[in-house]
C-alpha atoms as one frame of an Amber mdcrd trajectory, in Angstrom:
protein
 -10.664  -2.245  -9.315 -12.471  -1.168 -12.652 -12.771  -5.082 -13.652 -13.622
  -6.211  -9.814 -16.066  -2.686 -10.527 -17.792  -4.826 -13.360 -18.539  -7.905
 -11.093 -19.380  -6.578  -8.406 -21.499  -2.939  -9.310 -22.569  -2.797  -5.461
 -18.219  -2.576  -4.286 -17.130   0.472  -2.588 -13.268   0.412  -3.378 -10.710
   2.517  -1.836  -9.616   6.230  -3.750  -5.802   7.188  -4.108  -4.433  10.602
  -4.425  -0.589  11.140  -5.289   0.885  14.748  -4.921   4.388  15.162  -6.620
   6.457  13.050  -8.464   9.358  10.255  -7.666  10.799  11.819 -10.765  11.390
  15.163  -8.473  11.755  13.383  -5.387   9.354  12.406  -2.996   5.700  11.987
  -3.582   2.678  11.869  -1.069   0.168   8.797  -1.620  -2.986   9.317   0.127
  -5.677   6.812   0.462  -9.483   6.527   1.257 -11.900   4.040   2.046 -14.775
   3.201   3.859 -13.290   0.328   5.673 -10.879   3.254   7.115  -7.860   2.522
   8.050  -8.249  -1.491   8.255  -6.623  -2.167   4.785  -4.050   0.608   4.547
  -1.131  -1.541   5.392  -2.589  -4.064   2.643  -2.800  -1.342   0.157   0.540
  -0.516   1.181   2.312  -3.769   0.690   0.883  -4.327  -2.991   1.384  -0.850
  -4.305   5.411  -1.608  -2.778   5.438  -5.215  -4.656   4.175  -3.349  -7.547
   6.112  -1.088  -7.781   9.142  -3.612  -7.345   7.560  -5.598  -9.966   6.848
  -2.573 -12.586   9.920  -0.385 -12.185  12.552  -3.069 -10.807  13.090  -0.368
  -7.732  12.120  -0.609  -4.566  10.207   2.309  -2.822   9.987   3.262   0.775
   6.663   4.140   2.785   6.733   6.775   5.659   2.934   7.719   6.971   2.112
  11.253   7.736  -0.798  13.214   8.650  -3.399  12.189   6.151  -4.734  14.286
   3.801  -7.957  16.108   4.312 -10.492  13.335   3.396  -8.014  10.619   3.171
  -7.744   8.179   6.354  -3.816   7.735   5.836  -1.156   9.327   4.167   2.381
   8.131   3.410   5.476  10.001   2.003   6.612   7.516  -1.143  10.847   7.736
  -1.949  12.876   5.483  -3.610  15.035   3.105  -1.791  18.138   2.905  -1.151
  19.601   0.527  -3.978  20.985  -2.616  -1.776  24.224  -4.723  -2.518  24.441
  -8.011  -2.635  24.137  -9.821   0.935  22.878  -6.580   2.667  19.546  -7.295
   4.009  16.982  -4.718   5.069  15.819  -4.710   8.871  11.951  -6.388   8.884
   9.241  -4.554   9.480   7.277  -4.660  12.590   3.483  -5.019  12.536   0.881
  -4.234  15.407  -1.071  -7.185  16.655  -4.043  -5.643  14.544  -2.067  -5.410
  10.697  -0.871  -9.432  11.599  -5.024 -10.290  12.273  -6.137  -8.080   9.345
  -3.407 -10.102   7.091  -3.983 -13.423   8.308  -7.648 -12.406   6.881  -7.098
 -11.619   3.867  -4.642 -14.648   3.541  -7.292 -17.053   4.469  -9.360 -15.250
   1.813  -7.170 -15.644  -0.926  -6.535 -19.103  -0.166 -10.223 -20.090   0.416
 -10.979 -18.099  -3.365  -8.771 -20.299  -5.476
């Protein structure tokens, strides 16, 4: 966000707060912005690839209550290391995540 920060001075960008450490465990992720909630499952999906794409491990997401100040919360672990052929169950997104994705798909696609 700092370079989008130098583009566009006028942005409001979402705030993260992480309590704890993967190192000892679990870690809580919190997350603020004045869209709300709207972009939280975004958020969530690229911090996951990133992390993926950064550590080579997979991490798991589990909301909880937010955070005073923070519009959603998630418990961060490591996952489960998976063996060859097993495949994870997919995820199930409301009606509302698929619309807000298919949005910021068209986005991306319509900015390149």
């Amino acid at each position: 966000h700092l370079a989008l920060a130098r583009t566009y001075r006028d942005a409001e960008f979402p705030s993260f707060r992480v309590d704890g450490s993967l190192d000892g465990g679990d870690m809580v992720l919190s997350y603020v912005s004045l869209r709300g909630e709207e972009l939280a499952s975004f958020a969530e999906g690229i911090l996951s690839a990133v992390a993926k794409h950064k550590t080579g491990h997979s991490v798991e997401f589990a909301r909880c209550s937010p955070r005073a100040g923070f519009n959603v919360s998630w418990t961060v672990m490591m996952a489960p290391e998976q063996t060859a052929g097993q495949q994870r169950e997919p995820v199930v997104r409301s009606e509302r995540e698929q619309r807000a994705a298919s949005m910021w798909h068209s986005a991306l696609v319509m900015s390149c």
